[in-house]
C-alpha positions as CSV (number, residue, x, y, z in Angstrom):
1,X,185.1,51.2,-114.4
2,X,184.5,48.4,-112.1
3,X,187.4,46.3,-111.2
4,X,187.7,42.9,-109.7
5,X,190.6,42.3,-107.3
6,X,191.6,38.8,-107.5
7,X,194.5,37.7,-105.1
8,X,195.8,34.3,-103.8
9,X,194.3,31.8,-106.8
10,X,196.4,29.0,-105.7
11,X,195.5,26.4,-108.6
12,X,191.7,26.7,-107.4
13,X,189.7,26.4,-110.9
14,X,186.5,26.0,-109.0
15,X,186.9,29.1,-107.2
16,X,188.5,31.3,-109.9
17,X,185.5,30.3,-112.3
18,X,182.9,31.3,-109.2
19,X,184.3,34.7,-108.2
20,X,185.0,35.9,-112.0
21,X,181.2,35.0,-112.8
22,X,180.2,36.7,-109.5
23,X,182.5,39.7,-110.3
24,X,181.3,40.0,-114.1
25,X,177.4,39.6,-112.4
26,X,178.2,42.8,-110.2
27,X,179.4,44.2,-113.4
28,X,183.3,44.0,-113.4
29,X,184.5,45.4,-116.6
30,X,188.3,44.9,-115.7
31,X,190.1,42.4,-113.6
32,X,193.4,42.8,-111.6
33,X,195.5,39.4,-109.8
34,X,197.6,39.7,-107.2
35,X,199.9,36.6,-106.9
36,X,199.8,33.4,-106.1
37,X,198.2,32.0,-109.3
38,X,199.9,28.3,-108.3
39,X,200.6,26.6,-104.9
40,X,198.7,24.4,-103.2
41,X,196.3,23.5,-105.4
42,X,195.6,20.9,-107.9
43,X,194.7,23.0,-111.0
44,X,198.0,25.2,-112.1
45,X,197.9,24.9,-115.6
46,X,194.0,25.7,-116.1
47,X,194.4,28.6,-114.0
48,X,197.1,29.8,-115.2
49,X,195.6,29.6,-118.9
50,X,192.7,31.6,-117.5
51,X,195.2,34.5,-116.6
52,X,196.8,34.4,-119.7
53,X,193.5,35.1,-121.7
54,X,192.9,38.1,-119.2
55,X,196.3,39.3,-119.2
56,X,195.5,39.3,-122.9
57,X,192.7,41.7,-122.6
58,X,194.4,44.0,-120.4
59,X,194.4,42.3,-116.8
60,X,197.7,43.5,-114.7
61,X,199.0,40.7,-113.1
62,X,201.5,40.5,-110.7
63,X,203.7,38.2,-109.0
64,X,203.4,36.1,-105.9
65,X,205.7,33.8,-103.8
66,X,203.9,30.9,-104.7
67,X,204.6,31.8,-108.3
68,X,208.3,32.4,-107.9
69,X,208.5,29.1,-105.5
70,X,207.0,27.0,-108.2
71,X,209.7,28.8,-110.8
72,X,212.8,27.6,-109.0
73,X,211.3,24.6,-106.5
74,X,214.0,23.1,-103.8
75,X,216.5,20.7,-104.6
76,X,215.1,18.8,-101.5
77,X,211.8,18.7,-100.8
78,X,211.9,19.1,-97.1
79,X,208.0,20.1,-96.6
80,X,204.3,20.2,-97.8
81,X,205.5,23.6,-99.5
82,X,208.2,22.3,-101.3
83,X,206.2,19.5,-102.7
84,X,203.8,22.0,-103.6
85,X,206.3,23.8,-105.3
86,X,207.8,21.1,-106.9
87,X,204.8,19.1,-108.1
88,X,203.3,22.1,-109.7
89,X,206.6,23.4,-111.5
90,X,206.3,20.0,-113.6
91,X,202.2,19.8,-114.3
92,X,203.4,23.9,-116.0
93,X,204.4,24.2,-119.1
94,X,207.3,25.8,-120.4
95,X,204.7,28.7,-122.1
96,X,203.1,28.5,-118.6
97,X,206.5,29.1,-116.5
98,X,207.6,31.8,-118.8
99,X,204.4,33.6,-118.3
100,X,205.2,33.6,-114.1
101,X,209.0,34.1,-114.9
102,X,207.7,37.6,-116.4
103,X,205.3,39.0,-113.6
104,X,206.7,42.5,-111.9
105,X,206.3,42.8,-108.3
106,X,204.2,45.8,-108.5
107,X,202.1,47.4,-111.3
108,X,200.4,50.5,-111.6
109,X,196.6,51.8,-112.2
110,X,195.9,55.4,-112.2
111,X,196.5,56.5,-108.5
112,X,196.2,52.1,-107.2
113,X,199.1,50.4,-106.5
114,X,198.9,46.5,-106.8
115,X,201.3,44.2,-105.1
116,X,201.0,41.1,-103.9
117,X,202.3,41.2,-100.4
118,X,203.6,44.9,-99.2
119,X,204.8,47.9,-101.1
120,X,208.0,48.3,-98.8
121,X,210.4,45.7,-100.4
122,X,207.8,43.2,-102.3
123,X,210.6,40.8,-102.8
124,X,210.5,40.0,-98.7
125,X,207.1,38.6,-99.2
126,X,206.2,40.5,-95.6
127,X,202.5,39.6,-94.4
128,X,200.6,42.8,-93.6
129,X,199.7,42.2,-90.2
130,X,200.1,44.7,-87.9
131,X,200.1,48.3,-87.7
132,X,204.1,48.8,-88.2
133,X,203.6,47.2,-91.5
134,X,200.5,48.8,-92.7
135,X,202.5,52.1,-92.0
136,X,205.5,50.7,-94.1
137,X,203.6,49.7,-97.2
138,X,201.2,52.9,-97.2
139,X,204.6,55.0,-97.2
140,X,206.6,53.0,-99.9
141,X,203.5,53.2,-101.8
142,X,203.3,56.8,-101.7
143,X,206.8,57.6,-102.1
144,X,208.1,55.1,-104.3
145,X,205.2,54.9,-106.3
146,X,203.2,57.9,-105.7
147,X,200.3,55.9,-104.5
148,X,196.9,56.9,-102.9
149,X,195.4,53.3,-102.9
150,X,196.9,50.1,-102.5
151,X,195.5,47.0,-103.3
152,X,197.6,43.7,-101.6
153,X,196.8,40.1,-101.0
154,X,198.9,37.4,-99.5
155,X,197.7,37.3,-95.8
156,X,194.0,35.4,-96.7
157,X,191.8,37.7,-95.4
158,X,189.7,40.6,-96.0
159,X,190.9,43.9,-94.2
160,X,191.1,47.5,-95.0
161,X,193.4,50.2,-93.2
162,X,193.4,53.7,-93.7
163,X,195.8,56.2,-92.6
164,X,194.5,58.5,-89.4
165,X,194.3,62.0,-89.0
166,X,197.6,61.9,-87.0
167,X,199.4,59.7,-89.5
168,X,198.4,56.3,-87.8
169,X,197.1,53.5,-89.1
170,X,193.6,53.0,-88.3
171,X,191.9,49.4,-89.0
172,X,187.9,49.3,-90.9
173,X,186.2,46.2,-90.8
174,X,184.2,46.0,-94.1
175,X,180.7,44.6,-94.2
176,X,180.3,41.5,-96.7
177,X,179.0,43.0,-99.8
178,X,178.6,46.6,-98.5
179,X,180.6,49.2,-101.2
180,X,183.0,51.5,-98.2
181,X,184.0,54.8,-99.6
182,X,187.6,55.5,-100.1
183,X,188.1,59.3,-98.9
184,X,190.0,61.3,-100.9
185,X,191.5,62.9,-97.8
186,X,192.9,59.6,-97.0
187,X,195.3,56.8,-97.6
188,X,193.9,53.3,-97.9
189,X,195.2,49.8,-97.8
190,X,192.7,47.0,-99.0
191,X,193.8,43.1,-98.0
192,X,191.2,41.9,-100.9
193,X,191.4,38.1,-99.4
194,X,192.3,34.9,-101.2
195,X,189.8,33.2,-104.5
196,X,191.7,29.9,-103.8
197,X,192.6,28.5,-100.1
198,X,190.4,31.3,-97.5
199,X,191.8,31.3,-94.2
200,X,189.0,32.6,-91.9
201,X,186.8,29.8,-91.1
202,X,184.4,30.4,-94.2
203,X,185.5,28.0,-97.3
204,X,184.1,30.5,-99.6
205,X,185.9,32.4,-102.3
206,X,187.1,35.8,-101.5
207,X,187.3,39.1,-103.8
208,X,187.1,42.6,-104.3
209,X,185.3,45.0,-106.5
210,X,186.5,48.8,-106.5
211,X,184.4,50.9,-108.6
212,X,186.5,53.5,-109.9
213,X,183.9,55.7,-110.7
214,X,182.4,56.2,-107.2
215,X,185.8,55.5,-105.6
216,X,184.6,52.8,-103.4
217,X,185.4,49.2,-102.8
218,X,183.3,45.8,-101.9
219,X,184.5,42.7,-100.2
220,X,182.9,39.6,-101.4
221,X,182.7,36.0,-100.3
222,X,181.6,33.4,-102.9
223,X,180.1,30.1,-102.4
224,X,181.7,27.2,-105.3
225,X,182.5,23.5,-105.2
226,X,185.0,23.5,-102.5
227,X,184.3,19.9,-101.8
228,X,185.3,19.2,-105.7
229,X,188.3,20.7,-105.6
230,X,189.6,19.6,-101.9
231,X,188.8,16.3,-103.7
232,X,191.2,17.0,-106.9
233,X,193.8,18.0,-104.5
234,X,193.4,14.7,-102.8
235,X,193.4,12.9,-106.7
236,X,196.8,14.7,-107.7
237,X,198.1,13.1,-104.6
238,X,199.0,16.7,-102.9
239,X,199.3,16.8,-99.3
240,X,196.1,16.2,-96.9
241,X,196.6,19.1,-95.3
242,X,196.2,21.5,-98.7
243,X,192.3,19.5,-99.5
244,X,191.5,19.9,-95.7
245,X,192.2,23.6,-95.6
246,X,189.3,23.9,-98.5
247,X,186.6,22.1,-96.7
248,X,187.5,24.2,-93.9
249,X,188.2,27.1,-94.8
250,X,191.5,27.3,-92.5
């Protein structure tokens, strides 16, 4: 089994459309989505639709804070967030809403954990960025959930940690493309980047692929129309900032 890792959608049709034909290309027979369908973006509804039909088929899907923000927007919108939040809780529909309303924090495949920020308290929406954290979320995920793999989004970036030979955290920088075998000795962490808003520098699409089978996993970057939807952000009447992160990648 091949399985795409989809994380950090954020209303991006384009880019969900590219990286599920790139995935199914490199021969992706299931697909996983870590949170934040919604946010930012100026395509909710068709992407959440496009979850729903893989959810259908088996996809686990769990929830972001994107999703939940867009469930329950401020009373006052007091930011580009909150008008994020609040624009995209009414272009939902009630079908739509319940489907978020329902997402677990966690979920479960065979020895993987998938969450969408860290496995020690999900709920606090903690970005995994240091190496007190990647500590933290391997052991809740191995405790709490009996976990040798744990697959996260949320920061916007590709990364990979595994856990050392004297119980520290070590950092592996993956090679675009390039499969990295996931010791069984080991403990691993995989950051598997954001489809929908990349925060790197690099406006394309981000992924990953784990092959069960050989117990490896592949981070991939994916060129789409990130001009077109920057532009559809801009249409909606979302804020600047949201279509400038597309074309920039930032």
């Amino acid at each position: 089994m091949k399985l795409a890792l989809l994380s950090d959608l954020h209303a991006n049709e384009r880019a969900l459309k590219a990286c599920l034909a790139h995935a199914q290309a490199a021969g992706a027979t299931r697909f996983a989505f870590l949170g934040d369908l919604v946010g930012y973006g100026a395509e909710p509804a068709a992407v959440v639709d496009q979850v729903i039909a893989l959810h259908a088929e088996g996809a686990p899907v769990v929830l972001g804070n994107h999703d939940r923000a867009a469930l329950r927007p401020p009373a006052q919108v007091a930011d580009a967030e909150a008008q994020s939040a609040a624009w995209t809780h009414e272009h939902l529909t009630a079908v739509q809403r319940q489907f978020l309303a329902a997402l677990p924090l966690t979920a479960t495949m065979d020895d993987a954990l998938l969450v969408h920020a860290s496995a020690h308290e999900p709920q606090r929406w903690t970005y995994i960025d240091n190496g007190v954290q990647v500590q933290r979320c391997l052991t809740a995920a191995e405790t709490q959930h009996a976990a040798r793999l744990v697959f996260c989004g949320h920061v916007h970036e590709q990364r990979l940690y595994y856990r050392g030979r004297a119980g520290s955290p070590m950092a592996f920088e993956p090679a675009e493309g390039v499969p990295v075998p996931l010791a069984s000795h080991r403990r691993w962490l995989a950051l598997v980047g954001s489809v929908g808003q990349p925060r790197d520098g690099d406006p394309r699409a981000m992924y990953a692929l784990f092959d069960a089978a050989q117990v490896r996993i592949a981070f991939h970057r994916v060129a789409y129309d990130h001009l077109g939807a920057a532009a559809a952000i801009r249409r909606a009447g979302l804020p600047e900032a949201f279509a400038q992160r597309l074309e920039l990648g930032q």
